[in-house]
Each structure stands twice: as structure tokens, then as C-alpha cells.
C-alpha positions as CSV (number, residue, x, y, z in Angstrom):
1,X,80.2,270.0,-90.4
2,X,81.4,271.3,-87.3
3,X,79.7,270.2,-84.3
4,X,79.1,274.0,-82.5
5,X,77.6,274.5,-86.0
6,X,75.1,271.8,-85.9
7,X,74.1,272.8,-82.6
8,X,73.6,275.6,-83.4
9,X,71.6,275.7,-86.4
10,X,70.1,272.5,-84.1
11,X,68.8,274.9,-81.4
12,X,68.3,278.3,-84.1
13,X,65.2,275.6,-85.3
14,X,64.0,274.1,-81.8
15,X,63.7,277.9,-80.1
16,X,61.7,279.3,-83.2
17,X,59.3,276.1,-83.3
18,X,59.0,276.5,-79.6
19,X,58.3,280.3,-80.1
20,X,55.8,279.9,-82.4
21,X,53.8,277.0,-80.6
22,X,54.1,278.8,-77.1
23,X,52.3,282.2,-79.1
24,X,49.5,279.6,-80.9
25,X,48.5,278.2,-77.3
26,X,48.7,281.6,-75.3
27,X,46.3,283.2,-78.0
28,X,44.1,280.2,-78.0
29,X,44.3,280.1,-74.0
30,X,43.1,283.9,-74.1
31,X,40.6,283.7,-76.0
32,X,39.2,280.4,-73.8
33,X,39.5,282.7,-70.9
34,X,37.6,286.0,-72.5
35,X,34.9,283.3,-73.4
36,X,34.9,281.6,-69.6
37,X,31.5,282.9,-67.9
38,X,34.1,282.1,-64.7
39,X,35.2,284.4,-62.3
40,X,38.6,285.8,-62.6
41,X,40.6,284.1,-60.1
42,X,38.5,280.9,-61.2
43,X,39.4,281.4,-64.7
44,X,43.1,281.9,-64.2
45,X,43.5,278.8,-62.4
46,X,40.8,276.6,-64.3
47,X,42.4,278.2,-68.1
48,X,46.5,278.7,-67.2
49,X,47.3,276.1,-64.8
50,X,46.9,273.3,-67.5
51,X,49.0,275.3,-69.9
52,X,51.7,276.0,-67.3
53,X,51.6,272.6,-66.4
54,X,51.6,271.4,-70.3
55,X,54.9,273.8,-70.9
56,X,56.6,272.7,-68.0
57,X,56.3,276.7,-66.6
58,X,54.8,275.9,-63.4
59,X,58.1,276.0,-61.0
60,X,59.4,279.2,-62.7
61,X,56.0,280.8,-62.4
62,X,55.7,279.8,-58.9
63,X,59.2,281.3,-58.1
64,X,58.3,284.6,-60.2
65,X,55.6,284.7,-57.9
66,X,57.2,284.6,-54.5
67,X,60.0,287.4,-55.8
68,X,57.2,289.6,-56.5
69,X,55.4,288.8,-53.8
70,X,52.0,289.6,-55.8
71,X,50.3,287.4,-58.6
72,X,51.5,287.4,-61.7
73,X,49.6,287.6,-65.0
74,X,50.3,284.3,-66.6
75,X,50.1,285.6,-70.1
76,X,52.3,288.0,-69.5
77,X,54.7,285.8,-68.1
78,X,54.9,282.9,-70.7
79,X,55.1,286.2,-73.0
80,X,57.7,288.4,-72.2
81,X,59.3,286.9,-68.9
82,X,63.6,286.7,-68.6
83,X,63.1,284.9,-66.1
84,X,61.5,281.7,-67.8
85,X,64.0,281.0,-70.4
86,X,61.3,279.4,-72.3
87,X,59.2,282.6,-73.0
88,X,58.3,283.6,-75.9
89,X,60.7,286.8,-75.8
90,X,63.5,284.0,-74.4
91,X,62.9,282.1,-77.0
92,X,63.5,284.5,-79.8
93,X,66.3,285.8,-78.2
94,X,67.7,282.3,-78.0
95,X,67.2,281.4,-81.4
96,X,68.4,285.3,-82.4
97,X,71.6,284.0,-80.5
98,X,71.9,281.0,-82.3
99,X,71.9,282.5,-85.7
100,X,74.5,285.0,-84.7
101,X,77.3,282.0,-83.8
102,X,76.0,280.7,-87.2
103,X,75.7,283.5,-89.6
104,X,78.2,282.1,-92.8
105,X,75.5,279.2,-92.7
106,X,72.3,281.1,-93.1
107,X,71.3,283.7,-95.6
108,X,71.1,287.2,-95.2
109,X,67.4,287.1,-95.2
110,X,66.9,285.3,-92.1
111,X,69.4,287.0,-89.9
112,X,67.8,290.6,-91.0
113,X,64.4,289.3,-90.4
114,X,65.7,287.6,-87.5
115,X,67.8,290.4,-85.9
116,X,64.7,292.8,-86.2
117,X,62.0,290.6,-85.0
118,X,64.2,290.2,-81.7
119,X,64.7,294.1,-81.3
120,X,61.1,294.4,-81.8
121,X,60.3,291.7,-78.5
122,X,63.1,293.4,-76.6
123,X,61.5,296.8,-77.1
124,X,58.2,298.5,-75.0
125,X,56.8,299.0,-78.4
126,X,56.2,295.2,-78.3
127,X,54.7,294.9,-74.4
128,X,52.9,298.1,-75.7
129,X,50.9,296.2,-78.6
130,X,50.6,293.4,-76.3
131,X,48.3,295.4,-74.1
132,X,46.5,297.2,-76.3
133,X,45.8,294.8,-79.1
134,X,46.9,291.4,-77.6
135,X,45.5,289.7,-81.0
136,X,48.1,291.5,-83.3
137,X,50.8,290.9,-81.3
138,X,50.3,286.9,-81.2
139,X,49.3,287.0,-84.7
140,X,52.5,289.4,-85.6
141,X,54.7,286.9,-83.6
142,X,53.0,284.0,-85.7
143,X,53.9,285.0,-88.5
144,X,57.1,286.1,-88.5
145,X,58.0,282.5,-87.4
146,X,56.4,281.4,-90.2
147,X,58.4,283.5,-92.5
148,X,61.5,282.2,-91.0
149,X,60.2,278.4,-91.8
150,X,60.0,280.0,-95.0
151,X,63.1,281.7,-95.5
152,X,65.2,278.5,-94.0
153,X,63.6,276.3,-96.5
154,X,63.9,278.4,-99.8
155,X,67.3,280.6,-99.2
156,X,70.1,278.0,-97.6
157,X,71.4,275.1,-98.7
158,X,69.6,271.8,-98.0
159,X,72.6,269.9,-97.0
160,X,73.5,268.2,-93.8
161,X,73.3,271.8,-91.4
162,X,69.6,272.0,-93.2
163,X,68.7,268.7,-91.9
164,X,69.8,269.3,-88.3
165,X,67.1,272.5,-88.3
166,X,64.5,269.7,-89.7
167,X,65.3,267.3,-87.2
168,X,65.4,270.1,-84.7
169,X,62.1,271.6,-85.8
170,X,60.0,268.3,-85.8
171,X,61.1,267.5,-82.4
172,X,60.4,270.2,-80.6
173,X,56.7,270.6,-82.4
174,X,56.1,266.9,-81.8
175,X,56.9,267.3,-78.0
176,X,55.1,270.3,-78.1
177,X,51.5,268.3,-80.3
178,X,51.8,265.7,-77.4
179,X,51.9,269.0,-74.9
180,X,48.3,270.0,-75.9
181,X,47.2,266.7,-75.7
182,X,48.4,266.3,-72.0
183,X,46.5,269.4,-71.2
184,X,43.6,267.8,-72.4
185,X,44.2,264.8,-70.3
186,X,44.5,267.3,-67.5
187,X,41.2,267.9,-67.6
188,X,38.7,265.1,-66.6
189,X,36.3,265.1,-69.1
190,X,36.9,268.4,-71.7
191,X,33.9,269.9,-73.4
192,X,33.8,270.8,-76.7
193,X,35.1,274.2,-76.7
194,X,38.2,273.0,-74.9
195,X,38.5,270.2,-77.6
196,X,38.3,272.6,-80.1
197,X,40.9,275.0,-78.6
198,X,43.3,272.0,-78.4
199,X,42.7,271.9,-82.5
200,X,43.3,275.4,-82.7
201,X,46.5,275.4,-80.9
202,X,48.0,273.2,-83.4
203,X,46.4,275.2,-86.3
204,X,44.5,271.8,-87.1
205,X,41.2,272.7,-86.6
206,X,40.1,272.8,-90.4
207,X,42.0,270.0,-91.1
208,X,40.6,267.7,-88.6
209,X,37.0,269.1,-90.4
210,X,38.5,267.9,-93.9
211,X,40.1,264.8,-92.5
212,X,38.2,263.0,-89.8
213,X,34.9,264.3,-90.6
214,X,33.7,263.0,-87.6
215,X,32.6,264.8,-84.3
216,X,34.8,266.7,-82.1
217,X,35.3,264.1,-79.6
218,X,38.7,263.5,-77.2
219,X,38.8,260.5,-78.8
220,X,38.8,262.0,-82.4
221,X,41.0,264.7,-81.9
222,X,43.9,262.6,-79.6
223,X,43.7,260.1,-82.8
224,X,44.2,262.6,-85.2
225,X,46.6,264.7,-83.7
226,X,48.6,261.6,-82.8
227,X,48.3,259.3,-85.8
228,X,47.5,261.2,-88.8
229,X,49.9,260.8,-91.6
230,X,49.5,263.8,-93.5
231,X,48.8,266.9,-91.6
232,X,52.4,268.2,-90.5
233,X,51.9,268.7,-86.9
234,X,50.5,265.4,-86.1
235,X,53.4,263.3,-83.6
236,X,53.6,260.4,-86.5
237,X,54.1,262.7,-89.4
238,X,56.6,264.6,-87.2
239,X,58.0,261.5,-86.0
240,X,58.3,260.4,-89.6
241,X,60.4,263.6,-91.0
242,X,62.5,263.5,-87.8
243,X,63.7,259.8,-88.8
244,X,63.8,260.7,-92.3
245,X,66.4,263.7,-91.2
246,X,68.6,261.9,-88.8
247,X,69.0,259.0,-91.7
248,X,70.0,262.2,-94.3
249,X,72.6,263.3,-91.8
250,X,74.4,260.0,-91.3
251,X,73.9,258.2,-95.0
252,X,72.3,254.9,-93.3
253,X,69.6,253.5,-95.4
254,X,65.9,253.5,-93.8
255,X,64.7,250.4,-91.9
256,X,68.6,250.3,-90.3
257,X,70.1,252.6,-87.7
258,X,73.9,253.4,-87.1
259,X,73.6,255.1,-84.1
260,X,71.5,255.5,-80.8
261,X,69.0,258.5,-82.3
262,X,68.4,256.5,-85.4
263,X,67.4,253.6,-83.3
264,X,65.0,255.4,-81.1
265,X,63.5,257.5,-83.5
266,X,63.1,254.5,-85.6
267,X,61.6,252.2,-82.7
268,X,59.3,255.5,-81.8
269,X,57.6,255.8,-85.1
270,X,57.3,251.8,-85.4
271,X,55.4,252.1,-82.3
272,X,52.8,254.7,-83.3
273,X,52.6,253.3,-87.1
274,X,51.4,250.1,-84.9
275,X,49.3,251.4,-82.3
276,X,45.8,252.9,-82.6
277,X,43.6,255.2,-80.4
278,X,42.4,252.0,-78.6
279,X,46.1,251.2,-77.8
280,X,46.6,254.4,-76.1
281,X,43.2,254.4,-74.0
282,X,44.6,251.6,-72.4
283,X,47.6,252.4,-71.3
284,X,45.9,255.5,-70.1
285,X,45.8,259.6,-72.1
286,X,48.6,261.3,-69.8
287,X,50.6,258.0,-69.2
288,X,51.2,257.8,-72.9
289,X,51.6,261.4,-73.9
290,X,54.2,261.8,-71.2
291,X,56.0,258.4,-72.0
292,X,55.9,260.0,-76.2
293,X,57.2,263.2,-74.1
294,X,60.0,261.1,-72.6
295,X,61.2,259.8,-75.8
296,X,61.8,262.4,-77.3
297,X,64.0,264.3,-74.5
298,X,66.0,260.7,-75.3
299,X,66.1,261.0,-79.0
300,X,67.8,264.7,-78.3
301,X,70.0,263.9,-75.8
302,X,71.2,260.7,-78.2
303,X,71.6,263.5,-81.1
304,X,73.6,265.7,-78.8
305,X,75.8,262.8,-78.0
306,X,76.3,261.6,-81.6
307,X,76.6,264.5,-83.3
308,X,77.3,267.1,-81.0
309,X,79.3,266.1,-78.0
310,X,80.8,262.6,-77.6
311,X,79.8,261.0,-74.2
312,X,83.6,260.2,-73.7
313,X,84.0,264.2,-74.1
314,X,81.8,265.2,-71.2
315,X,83.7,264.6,-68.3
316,X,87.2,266.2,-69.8
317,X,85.3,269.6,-70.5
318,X,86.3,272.6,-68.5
319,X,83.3,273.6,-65.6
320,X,82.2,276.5,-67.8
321,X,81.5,274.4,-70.9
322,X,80.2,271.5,-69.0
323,X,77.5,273.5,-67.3
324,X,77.1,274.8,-70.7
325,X,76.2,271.1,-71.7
326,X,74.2,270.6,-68.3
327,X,72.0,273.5,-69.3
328,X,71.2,272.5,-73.0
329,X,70.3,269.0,-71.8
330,X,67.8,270.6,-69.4
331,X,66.2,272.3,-72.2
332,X,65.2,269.4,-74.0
333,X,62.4,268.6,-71.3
């Protein structure tokens, strides 16, 4: 397979999984703040701080900020904002992108559904439903990138261009699980009803019910979202399906490696298969989401490298397709 192919179809995944995780905790985060007896200005900070902190937003907001010279409404912003290239509308349109370089490998069913999904965010009808029924937009945004899950898995091939979108899909939502968790570490001691949000963001709340069966507790709900090993958007079952997918691409049987992602995929999962909630209190909540966090940006930068662009390439690229590079690199944080 071509490499511009397999980064493509790479980042088509990564954008919709980060599109549809970004609209789960932004509906989550608005209903926390309709709920918050707070008072506005207390409420913005104490509700969207930790979630522009968690999505790495927080410089782009500020600088929105000062070119407007007025406060911004965060929801808005992590919505519909070109100026964050991870918005939700960014995202889409990044993915939409994607498919378009790409369309001989994907069916005709995703780019339609695809193509008119991203009219529909580039349009006022969309901003329009967002202000008048803010609940049917996220929901409306949910699923359509559930029905692109969908469509990827049952109408293309699942060949070696299928298992770059797996790999690319469990990465981002595993960064994305340990995400939520940091913004519960953000807080000092969250209540319930933030616990709970963090459950809801991840869609796991009935499955934590049906799995743990235990009280909503942070320690419950960073051990289940971390080391479950069957609910799909826990950070060892992703973990698990991201090694599984890199091993697919290259033909190396499991328990070996033949190159740098294998190994640190590999050497990530063995960790967390070994390691218990008692593990990570002492190393500290933040300290060992945000080492998880920096894994992963090295387990996609080793998959760029391997498969996409070899290091020996980099510095022989012309400026354009080396800032190019610089700039896809940066989106792995």
C-alpha cells in the first residue's frame, strides 16, 4: 500500500474518533453546567477549564480570546471554531479531507455520508440547531460518527488500509479515555456527579453498572476505564486491538515486534496487563494518565516513521512537505 494512502485512511479514522469523543464530552460538560447551582462566570471556569485543559484547547482558546477581545463561549468554540483545528467542525472537515485523497479505497457509502455530514457543519443550518436545540445537534453529530464506524467496518475491505483506520481509531480514543480521566485528576476530590459525567463521556456508564457493580468511586471508575478488558473504550482493550492491528499490518507474530510501534505498543499493554489501580495511585492519577498520554503520541509518531515516512526521508523533503510532516506530528498530542 502506498504510504499517502495509509496516512490517509490513518488520519480519515483518528479525526472521526476525535470528532465523536470531543461531541460526547461537550454534551456531557453542558449538561454538568445547566445542573451547576454556580454562578455563570464560576461555572465556566469551574466546568470548561478542565476540559480545555483535558483536550489540549487551552492556548488556542486563550488566543481566540485576545483577537476578539471579549470572552468566548467555550462550547461554541470546541464546536464550530476554524481556528482550533481540533474542533469538532475541524475535525470533520479534516477527516472529510482525508477521504477525498482516498476515495478508490473507501466505498461509496462513506464518502456520501461523509461529504454531507461536512456540508451540514459547514452550514448556518448547523450553528442554527446548535442554538436552539443544542441536544440534537450533539446527539446528530454522534451518530453520524457512529454510522461511519459502521459503514468502514461492513462496506471496505478488511485488508492492510482497514487495519491502519483500526490502529488509527484505537489510538486516538485511548488518548482521548486517559483525557477524561486527567480531568478528573484535575479536580481534587470529584463528587459523584462529576464521576459520573466522566462515565458518560466515554458512553460507559451502564457498563461500569453491569461490570464493576460497585460504587461510583474515583477509584472504581479510573480502574475500570483503565483496565477493563472488555468494554471497548477502556485504554487496555484499546491498547489491546491497537497491537493486534500494527502486528496485522506487518505479518510479525504476537509476543515479537519488527519494528519500533510494535515494540512500544507491545511494552504499553504489558504494562497495564501488569499493573493494577494500586500501581497507578502511587505513581500518582495525573502523573500516569499523562505518562499513558505520552506513549501514545510515541507509538504514532513510530507508525508515521515506519509506515509512513522513513526517518532517513525527513530531512531530504522540500520545506512545503516537511512542514506538512511538522504539522501532522503536532497533531498527535
Amino acid at each position: 500500500m502506498l504510504s499517502r494512502v495509509a496516512n490517509s485512511l490513518y488520519w480519515l479514522s483518528r479525526y472521526l474518533e476525535r470528532a465523536e469523543n470531543l461531541t460526547r464530552l461537550v454534551a456531557v460538560n453542558r449538561y454538568a453546567d445547566l445542573d451547576s447551582i454556580e454562578s455563570p462566570s464560576s461555572s465556566n471556569d469551574t466546568l470548561w477549564h478542565p476540559l480545555l485543559y483535558a483536550t489540549a484547547a487551552q492556548e488556542n482558546y486563550d488566543k481566540a480570546k485576545e483577537a476578539a477581545g471579549k470572552d468566548i463561549d467555550v462550547n461554541w468554540f470546541i464546536t464550530f471554531s476554524i481556528s482550533d483545528g481540533d474542533s469538532i467542525r475541524s475535525c470533520i472537515a479534516q477527516a472529510r479531507e482525508n477521504a477525498r485523497m482516498v476515495r478508490d479505497q473507501i466505498s461509496e457509502e462513506i464518502w456520501l455520508e461523509l461529504n454531507s455530514f461536512h456540508l451540514f457543519m459547514q452550514s448556518q443550518e448547523a450553528e442554527a440547531l446548535w442554538k436552539d436545540r443544542p441536544e440534537d445537534f450533539y446527539r446528530r453529530t454522534i451518530k453520524a460518527c457512529m454510522l461511519f464506524s459502521g459503514l468502514i467496518n461492513a462496506t471496505i475491505l478488511h485488508d492492510e488500509g482497514w487495519h491502519f483506520i483500526e490502529a488509527g481509531r484505537f489510538l486516538e480514543r485511548a488518548d482521548k479515555t486517559t483525557r477524561v480521566l486527567d480531568m478528573l485528576a484535575f479536580e481534587s476530590d470529584p463528587d459523584r456527579g462529576k464521576l459520573a459525567s466522566a462515565l458518560r463521556s466515554c458512553s460507559a456508564f451502564s457498563a461500569f453498572r453491569a461490570e464493576s457493580r460497585g460504587e461510583v468511586t474515583l477509584e472504581n471508575v479510573v480502574d475500570f476505564l483503565l483496565f477493563s478488558p472488555s468494554f471497548p473504550r477502556s485504554v487496555r482493550f484499546c491498547l489491546r486491538q491497537i497491537d493486534k492491528q500494527l502486528h496485522s499490518i506487518s505479518g510479525t507474530s504476537d509476543g515479537s515486534f519488527s519494528n519500533e510501534a510494535e515494540r512500544l505498543a507491545g511494552s504499553t499493554l504489558a504494562q497495564l496487563n501488569f499493573s493494577n489501580i494500586q500501581s497507578v495511585q502511587s505513581i500518582g492519577y495525573h502523573d500516569y494518565f499523562d505518562e499513558l498520554q505520552q506513549q501514545f503520541n510515541k507509538i504514532g509518531r513510530q507508525i508515521f516513521e515506519t509506515y509512513i515516512l522513513l526517518p532517513q526521508e525527513i530531512n531530504s523533503l522540500p520545506q512545503y512537505d516537511r512542514t506538512q510532516w511538522q504539522w501532522q506530528q503536532q497533531q498527535q498530542q
